[in-house]
VEXLO-185966 format. One record per residue: x, y negated, z negated of N, C-alpha, C, O, CB in turn; residue in one letter. Coordinates in steps of 0.001 Angstrom, whole numbers, plus 500000, padded with zeros to 6 digits. Last residue first. Glycine has a CB too. Layout:
XYZXYZXYZXYZXYZA ...
***
This chain:
497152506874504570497513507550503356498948508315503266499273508899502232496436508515503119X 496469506920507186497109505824506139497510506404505281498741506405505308496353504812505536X 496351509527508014497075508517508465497609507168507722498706506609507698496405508218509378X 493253509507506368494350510528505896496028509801506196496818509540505289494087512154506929X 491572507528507725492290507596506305493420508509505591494165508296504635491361507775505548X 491771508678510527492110507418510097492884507366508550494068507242508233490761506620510131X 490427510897509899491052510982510415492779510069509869493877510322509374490227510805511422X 488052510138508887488869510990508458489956511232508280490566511603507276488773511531508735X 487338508738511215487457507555509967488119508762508866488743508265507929485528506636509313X 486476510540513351487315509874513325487984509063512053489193508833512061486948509324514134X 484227511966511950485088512812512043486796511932512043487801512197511384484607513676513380X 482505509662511856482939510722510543484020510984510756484941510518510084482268512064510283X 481688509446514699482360508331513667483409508873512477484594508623512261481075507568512831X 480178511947514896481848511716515717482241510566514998483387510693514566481938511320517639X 477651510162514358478370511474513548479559511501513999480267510846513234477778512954513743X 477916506662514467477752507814514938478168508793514577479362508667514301477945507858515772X 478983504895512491477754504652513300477270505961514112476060506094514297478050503452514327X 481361503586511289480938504749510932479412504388511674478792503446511180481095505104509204X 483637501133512394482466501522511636481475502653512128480893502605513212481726500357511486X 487159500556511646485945501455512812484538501499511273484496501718510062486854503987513600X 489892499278511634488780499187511159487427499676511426486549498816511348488758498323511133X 491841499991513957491425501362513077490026501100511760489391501969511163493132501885512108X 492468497673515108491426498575515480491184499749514659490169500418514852491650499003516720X 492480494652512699493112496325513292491750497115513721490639497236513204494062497476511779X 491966491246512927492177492671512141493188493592513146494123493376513916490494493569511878X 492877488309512727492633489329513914493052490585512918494119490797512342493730489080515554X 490383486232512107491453486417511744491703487673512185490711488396512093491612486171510545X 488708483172513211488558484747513487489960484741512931490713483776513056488224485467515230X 486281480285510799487496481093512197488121483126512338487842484033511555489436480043511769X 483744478751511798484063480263511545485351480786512464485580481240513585482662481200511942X 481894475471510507482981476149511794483362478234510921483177478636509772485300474569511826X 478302475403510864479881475834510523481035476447510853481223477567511329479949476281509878X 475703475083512498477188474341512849477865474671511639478096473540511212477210472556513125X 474284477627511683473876475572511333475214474738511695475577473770511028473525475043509139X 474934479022513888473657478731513818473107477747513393472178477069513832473197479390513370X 477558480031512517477510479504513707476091478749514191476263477796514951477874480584514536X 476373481236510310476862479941510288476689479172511453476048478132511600478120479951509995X 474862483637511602474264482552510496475071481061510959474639480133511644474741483100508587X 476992484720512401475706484126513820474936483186512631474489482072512906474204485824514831X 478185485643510144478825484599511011477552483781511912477321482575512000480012485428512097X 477295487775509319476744486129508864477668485386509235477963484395508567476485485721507281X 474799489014512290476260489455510659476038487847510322475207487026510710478825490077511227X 472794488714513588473109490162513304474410490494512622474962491573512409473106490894514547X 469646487276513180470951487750512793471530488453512369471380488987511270471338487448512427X 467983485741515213467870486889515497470065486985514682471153486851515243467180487180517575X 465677483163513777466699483853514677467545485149514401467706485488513229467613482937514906X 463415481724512560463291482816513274464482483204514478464287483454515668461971482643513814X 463905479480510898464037479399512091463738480582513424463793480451514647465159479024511969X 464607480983508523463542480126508398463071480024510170461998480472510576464083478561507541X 466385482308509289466033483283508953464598482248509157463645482642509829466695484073507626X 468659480064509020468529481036510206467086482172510185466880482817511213470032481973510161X 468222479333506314468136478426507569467261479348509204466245479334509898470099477970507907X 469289481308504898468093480860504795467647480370505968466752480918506612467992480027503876X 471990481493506092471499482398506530469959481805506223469255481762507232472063483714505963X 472782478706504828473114479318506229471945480126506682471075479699507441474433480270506205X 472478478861502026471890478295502767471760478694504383470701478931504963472332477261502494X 474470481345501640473287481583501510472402480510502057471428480977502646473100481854500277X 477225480007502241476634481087503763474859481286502692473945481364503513478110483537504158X 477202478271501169477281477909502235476829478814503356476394478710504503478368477546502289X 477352479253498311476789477961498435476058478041500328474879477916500661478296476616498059X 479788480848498588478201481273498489477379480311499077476787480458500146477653481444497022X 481972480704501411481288480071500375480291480567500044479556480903500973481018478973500530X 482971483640503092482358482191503110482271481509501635482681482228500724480804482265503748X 483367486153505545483980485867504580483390484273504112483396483563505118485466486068504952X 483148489563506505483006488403506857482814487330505469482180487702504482481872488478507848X 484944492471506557484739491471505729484747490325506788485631490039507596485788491400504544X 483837493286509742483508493009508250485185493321507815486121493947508313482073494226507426X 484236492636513401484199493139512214483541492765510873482669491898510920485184493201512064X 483478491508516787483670491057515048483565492072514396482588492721514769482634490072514327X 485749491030519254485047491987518563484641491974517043485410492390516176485720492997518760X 486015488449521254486518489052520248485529489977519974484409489769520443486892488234519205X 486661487353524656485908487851523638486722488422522431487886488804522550485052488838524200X 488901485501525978488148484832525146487144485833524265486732485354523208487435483810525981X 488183487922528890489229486746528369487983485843527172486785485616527345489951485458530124X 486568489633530142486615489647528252488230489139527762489041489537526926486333491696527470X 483743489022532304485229488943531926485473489052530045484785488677529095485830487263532622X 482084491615533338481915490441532564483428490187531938484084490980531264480689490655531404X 480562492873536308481519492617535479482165491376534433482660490342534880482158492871536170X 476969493435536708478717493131537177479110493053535928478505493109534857479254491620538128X 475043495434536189475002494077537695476181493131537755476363492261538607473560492781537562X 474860498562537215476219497866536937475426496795537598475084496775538780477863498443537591X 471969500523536014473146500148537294473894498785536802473346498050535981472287499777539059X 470323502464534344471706502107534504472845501919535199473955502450535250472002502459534133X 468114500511534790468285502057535453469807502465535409470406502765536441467757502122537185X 469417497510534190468094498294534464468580499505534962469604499436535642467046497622535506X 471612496295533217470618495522533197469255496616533193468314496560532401470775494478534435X 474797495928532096473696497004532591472916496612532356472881496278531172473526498203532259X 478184494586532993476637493854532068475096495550532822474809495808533990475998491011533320X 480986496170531073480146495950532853478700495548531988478266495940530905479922497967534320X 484617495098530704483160494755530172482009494763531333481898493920532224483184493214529477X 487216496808529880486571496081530721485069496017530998484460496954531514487103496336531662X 488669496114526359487862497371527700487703496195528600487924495014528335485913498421527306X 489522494788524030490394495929524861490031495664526535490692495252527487489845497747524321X 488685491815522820487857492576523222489476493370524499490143492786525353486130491584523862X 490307491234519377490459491026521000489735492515521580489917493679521220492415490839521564X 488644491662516188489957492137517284489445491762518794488319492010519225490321494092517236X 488355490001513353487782490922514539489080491096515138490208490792514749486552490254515643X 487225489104509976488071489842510875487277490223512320486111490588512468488557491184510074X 486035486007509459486516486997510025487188487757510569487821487440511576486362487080510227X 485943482546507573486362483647508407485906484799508638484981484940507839487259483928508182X 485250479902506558484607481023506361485239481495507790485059480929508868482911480942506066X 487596477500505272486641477238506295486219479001506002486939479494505133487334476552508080X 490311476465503746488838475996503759487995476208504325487151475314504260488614475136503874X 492232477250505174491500476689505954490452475309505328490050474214505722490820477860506488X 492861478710503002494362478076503545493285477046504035493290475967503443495653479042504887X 491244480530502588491631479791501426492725478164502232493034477032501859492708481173500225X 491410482121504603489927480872504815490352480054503826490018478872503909488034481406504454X 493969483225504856493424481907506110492603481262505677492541480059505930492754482244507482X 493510485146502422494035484045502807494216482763503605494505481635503206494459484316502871X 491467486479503372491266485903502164492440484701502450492164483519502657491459487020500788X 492919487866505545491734487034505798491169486336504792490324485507505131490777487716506278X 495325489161504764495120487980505786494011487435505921494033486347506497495372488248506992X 493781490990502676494728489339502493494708488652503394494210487531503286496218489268502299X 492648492473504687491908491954503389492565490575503196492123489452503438492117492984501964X 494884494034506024493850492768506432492748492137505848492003491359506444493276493004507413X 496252495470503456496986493880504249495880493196505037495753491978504912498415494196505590X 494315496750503018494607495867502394495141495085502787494784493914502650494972496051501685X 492212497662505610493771497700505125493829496802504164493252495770504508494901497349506186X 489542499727505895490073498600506336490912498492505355490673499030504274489250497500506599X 487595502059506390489256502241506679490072500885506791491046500781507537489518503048508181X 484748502256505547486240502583505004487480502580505142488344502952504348486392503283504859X 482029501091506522483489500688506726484617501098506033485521500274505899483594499513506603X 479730501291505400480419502473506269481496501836507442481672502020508646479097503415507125X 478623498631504392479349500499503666479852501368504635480531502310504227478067501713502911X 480636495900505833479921497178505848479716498317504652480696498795504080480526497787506826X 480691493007502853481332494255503959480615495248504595479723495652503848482263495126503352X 481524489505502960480143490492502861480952491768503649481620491664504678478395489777503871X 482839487909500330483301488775501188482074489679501680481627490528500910484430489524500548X 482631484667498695481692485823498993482662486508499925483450485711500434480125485432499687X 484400482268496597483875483054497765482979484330497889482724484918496838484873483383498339X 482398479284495088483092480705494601482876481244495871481813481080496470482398481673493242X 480155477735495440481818477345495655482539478223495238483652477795494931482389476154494988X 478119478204493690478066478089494725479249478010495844479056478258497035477423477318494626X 478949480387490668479190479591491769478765479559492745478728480664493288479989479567492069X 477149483393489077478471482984490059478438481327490795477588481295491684478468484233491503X 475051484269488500476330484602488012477561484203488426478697484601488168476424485665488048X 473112483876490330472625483778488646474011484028488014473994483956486786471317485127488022X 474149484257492474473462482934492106473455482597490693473676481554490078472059482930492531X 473767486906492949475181486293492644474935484549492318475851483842491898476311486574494173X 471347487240493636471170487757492650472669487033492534472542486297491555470710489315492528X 471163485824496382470569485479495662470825486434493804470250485903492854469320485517496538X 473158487742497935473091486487497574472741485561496624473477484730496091472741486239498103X 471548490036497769472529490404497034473171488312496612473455487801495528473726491778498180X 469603489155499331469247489585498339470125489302497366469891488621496368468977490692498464X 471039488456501929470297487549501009469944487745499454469965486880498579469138487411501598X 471817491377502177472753490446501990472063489373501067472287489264499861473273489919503341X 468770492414502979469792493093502191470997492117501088471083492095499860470604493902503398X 468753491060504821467479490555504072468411491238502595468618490675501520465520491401504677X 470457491703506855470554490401506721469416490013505445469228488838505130470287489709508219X 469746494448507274470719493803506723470782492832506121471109492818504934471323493640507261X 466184494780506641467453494659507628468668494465506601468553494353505380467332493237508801X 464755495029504296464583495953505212465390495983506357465416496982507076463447495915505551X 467177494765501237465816494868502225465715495443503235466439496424503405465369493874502690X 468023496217498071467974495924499473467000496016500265466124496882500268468684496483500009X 467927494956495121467804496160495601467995495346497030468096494122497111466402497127495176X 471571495369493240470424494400493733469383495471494883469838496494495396471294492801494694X 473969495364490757473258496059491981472164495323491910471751494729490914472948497662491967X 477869495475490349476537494758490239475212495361491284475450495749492428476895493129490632X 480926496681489159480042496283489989478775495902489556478543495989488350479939497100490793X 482802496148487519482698494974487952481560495269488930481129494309489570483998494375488466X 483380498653486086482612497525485273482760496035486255482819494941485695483446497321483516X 484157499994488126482695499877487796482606498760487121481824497875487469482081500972487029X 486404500364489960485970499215489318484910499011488441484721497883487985485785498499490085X 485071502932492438486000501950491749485493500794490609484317500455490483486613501197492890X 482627504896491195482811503384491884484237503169491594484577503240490413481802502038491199X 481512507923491607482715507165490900483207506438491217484331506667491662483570507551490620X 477828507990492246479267508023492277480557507470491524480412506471490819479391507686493189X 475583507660490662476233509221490528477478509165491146478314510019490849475370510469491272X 474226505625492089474123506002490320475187507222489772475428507515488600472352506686489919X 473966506837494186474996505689494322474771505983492767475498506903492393474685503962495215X 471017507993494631472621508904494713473779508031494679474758508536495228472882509807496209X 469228507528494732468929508114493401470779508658493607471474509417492931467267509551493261X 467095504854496051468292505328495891468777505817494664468869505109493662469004504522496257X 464512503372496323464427504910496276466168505598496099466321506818496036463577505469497939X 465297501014497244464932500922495845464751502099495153464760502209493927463826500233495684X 468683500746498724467587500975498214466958501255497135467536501661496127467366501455498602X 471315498059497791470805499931497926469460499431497774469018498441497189471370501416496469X 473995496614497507472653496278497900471613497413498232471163497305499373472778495453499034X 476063495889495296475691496616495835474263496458496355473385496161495545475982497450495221X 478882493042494497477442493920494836476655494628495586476405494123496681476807493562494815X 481564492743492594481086493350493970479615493894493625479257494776492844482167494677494569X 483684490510490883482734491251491063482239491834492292482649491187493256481993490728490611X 486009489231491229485545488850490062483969490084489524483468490348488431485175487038490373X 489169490883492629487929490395492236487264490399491353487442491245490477487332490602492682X 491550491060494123491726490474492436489891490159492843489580489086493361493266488548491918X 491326493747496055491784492272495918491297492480494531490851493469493949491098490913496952X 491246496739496007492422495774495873492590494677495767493693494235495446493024495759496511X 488452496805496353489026496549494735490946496005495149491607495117494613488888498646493487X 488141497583498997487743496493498802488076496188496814487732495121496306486109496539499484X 488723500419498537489651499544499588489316497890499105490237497101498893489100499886501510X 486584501099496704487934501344496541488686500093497206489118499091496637488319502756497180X 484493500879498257485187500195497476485775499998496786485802498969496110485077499900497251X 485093502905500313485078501519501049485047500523499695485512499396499869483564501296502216X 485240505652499010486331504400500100485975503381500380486881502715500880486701504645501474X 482673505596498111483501505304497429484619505073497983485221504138497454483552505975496664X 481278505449500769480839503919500088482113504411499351483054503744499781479049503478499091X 481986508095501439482613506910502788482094505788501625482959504915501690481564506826504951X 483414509726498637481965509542499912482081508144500757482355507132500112480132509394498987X 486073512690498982484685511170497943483811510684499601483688511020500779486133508698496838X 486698514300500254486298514574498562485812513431497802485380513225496668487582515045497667X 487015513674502752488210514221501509487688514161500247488372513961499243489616513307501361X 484556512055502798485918511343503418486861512269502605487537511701501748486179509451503084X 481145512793502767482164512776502620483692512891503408483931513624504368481915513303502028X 478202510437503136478910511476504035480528511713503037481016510666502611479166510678505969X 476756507762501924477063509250501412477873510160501980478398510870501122476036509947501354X 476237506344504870477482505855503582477720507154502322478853507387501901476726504138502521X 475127507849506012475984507552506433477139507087505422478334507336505262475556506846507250X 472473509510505141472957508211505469474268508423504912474578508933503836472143506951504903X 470318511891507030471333511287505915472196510289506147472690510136507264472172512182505444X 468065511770508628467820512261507335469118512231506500469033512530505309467240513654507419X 468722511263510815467331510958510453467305511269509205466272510943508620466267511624511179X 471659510012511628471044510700511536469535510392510793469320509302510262471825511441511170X 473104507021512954473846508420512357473316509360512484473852510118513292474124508576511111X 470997505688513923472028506291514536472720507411514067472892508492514630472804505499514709X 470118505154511151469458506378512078469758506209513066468817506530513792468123506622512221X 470260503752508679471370504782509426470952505465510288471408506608510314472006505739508693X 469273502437506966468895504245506692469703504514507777469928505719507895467058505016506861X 471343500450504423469684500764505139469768502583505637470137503568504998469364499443507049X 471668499707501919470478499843501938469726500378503156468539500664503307470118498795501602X 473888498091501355474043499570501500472563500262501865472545501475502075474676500194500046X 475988495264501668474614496025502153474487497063502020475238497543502869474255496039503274X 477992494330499577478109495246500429476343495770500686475698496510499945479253496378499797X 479948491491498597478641491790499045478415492992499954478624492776501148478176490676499683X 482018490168496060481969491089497663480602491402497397480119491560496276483116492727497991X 484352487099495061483340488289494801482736488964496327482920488454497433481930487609493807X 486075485247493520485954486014494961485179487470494371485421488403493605487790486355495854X 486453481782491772486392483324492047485912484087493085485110483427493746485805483827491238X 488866478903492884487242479899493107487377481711493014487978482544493692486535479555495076X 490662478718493011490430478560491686488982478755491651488178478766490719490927477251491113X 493573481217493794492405480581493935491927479798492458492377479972491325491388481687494458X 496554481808495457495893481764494442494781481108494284494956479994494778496503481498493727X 497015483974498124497091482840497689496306482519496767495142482850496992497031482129498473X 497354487338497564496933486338498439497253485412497532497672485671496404495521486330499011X 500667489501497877499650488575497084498901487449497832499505486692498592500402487867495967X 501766492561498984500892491445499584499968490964498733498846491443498573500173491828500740X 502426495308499165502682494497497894502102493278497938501867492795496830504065494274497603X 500349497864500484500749496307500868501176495732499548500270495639498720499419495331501547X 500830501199500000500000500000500000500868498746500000502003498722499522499059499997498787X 
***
């Protein structure tokens, strides 16, 4: 692991992990963040990974029928926190938003993460805690779009080719002010727009959002073959 100290804060840093929803890409009947990684379960990697930073707290956003997160061996426990989750993500997050309200600063950071993100590096944890601290401003990890990008419109025919100079690929930890991304997202949500991480929030009331360039091995667990790969992944680090 990364000896890598971020820059010192005088806002506490706390994490927001949606866990709530049902995953049915993955499967119809088990979710994704339960699956096991070597003997713990893709959420207990993922906050694990996410305890390396110096945090003040992390919340969990689970369903209200969730009888199997009560039973894992959290990193950190006595810092985690639980809220229940809504019916998207983004209602999920708010939630968890709103319950860090009662405990936390508006001006204290937020880190929102996938659960079925386990393989992200401590070193790209720091780099991105660090830039926004440096910035002042709410970041992300993503990575430079690889592939060559075809737009499919109907019957799955090619109506061309979409250049992917300038695209990025966003990831999690997406990263902000409480204060700033819970108004944000209110906003967006008031407005009836369509959001699908909390960057499109910001970006939505004009805040600037800068990109901090992860690693492709950050992969999110979305498809059964996901599993197999993020296995993979973690062992490699390890």
């Amino acid at each position: 692991m990364s000896s890598h100290k971020s820059q010192p804060m005088h806002n506490k840093l706390w994490v927001v992990i949606p866990a709530a929803g049902s995953g049915r890409r993955f499967s119809q009947s088990e979710l994704k963040q339960y699956q096991l990684l070597d003997h713990k379960t893709v959420l207990e990697h993922t906050v694990e990974r996410l305890n390396g930073l110096a945090l003040a707290g992390y919340v969990l956003a689970v369903a209200p029928d969730d009888d199997v997160v009560s039973t894992l061996a959290l990193a950190a426990a006595e810092k985690a926190h639980f809220c229940a989750g809504g019916k998207e993500r983004v209602d999920s997050v708010l939630n968890a938003l709103n319950y860090l309200t009662q405990i936390a600063d508006e001006n204290d950071w937020v880190l929102v993460h996938d659960a079925a993100r386990p393989c992200v590096t401590l070193a790209a944890l720091h780099a991105l805690v660090d830039k926004a601290i440096e910035t002042d401003q709410a970041a992300i990890l993503a990575i430079p779009v690889r592939d060559t990008l075809k737009l499919v419109q109907t019957e799955d025919l090619i109506s061309n080719t979409v250049s992917r100079e300038s695209l990025w690929q966003a990831q999690t930890p997406q990263m902000a002010k409480l204060g700033v991304l819970k108004q944000a997202i209110e906003q967006a949500l008031q407005d009836n727009q369509v959001i699908t991480d909390e960057a499109s929030a910001l970006e939505y009331v004009g805040h600037p959002v800068i990109v901090v360039q992860g690693r492709s091995d950050n992969i999110k667990i979305t498809y059964p073959d996901d599993l197999q790969l993020a296995r993979l992944i973690t062992r490699s680090q390890a």
